[in-house]
C-alpha positions as CSV (number, residue, x, y, z in Angstrom):
1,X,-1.7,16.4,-2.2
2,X,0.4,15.4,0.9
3,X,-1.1,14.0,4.0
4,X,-0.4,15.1,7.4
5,X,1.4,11.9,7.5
6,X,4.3,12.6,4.7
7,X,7.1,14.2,5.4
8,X,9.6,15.3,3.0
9,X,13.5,14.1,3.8
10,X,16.4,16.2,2.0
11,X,19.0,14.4,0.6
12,X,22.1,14.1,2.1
13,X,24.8,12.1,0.7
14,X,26.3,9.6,3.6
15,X,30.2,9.0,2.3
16,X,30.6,5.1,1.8
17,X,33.0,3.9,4.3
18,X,36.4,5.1,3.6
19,X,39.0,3.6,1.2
20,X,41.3,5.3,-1.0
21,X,40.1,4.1,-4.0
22,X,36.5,5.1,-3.4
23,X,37.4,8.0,-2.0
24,X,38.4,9.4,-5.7
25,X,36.2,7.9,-7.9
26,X,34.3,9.0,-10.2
27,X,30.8,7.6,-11.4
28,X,29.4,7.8,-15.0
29,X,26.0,7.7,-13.8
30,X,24.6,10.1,-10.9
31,X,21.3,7.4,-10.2
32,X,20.8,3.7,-11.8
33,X,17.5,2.8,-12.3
34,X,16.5,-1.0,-11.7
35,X,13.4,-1.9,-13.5
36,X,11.2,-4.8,-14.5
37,X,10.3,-3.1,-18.0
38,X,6.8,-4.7,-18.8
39,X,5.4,-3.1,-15.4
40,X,7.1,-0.1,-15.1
41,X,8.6,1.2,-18.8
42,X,6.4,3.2,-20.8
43,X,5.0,5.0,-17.7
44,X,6.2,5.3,-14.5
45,X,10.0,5.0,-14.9
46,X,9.5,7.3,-18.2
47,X,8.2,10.0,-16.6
48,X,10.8,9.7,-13.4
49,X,13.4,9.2,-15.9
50,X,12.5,12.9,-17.6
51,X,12.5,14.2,-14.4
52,X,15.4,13.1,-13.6
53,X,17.0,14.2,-16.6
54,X,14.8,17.6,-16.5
55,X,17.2,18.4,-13.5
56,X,20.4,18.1,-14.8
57,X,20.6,14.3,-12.5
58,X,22.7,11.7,-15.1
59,X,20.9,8.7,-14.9
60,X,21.1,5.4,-16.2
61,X,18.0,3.3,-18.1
62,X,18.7,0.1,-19.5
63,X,16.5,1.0,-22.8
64,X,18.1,4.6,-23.2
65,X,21.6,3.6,-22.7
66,X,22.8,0.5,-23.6
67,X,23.8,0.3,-27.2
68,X,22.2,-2.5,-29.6
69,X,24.4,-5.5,-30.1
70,X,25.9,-5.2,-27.1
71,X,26.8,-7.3,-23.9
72,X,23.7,-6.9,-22.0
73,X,25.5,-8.6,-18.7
74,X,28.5,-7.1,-19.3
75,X,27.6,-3.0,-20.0
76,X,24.6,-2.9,-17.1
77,X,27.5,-4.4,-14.9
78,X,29.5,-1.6,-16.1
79,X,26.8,0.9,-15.4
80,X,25.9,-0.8,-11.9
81,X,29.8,0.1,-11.1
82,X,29.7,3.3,-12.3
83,X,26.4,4.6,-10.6
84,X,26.4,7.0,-7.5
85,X,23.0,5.8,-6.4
86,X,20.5,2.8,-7.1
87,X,16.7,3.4,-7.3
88,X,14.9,-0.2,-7.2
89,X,11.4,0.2,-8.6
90,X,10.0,-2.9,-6.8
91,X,6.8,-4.0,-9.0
92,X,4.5,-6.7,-8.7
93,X,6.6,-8.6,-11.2
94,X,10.3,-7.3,-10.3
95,X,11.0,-10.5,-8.1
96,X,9.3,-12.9,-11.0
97,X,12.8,-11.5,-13.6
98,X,15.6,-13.8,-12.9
99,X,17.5,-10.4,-15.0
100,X,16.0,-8.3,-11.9
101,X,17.2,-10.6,-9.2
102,X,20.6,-11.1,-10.9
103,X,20.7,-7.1,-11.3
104,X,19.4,-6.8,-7.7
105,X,22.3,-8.6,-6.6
106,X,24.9,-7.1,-8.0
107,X,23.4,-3.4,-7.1
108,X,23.6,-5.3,-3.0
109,X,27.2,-5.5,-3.5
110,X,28.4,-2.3,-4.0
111,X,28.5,0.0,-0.3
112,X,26.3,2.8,-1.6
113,X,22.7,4.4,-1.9
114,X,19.7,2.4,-2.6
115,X,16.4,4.0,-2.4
116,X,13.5,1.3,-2.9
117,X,10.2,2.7,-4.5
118,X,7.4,0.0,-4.1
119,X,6.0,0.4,-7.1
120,X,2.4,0.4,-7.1
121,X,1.8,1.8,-4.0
């Protein structure tokens, strides 16, 4: 239930500064989600991960998408240039993951989205 308090924000996207190769590009990945999996994995990023999903939004999860065997570094910094938008899912233990940070960093360098859910509230 909301309280007086919340209020509800549409989204609307804000174009990243213009540049003609941004301008035309395309992204793989509609949302990125940055995670510190033993906090957040089997619950809360689960069930905003199927919601995502549930409405058509093509989002990435480390654990769904990269394949076994592969270059961890390598395909999330593929996926991290190939997202639209970045959702950080700052838990207690996000900033104890050097992988987080590193990830974190990365996702700071790119001129787009990033919606921080502090994580739990």
């Amino acid at each position: 239930m909301a309280s007086e308090n919340t209020q509800i924000i549409p989204y609307s996207p804000v174009p990243p500064p213009s540049s003609s190769s941004r301008s035309t590009q395309q992204f793989a990945y509609e949302v990125f989600l940055s995670f510190r999996g033993e906090d957040t994995r089997y619950g809360f990023i689960g069930h905003l991960y199927e919601a995502l999903k549930s409405h058509g939004i093509h989002t990435f999860r480390d654990d769904n998408e990269l394949e076994r065997g592969g270059v961890i570094a390598s395909d999330l910094q593929k996926a991290i240039e190939e997202s639209k938008i970045f959702v950080i899912i700052l838990s207690p233990n996000y900033a104890n993951s050097r992988w987080c940070l590193d990830e974190l960093v990365e996702i700071s360098q790119r001129q787009r989205l990033i919606l921080p859910i502090f994580y739990p509230c």
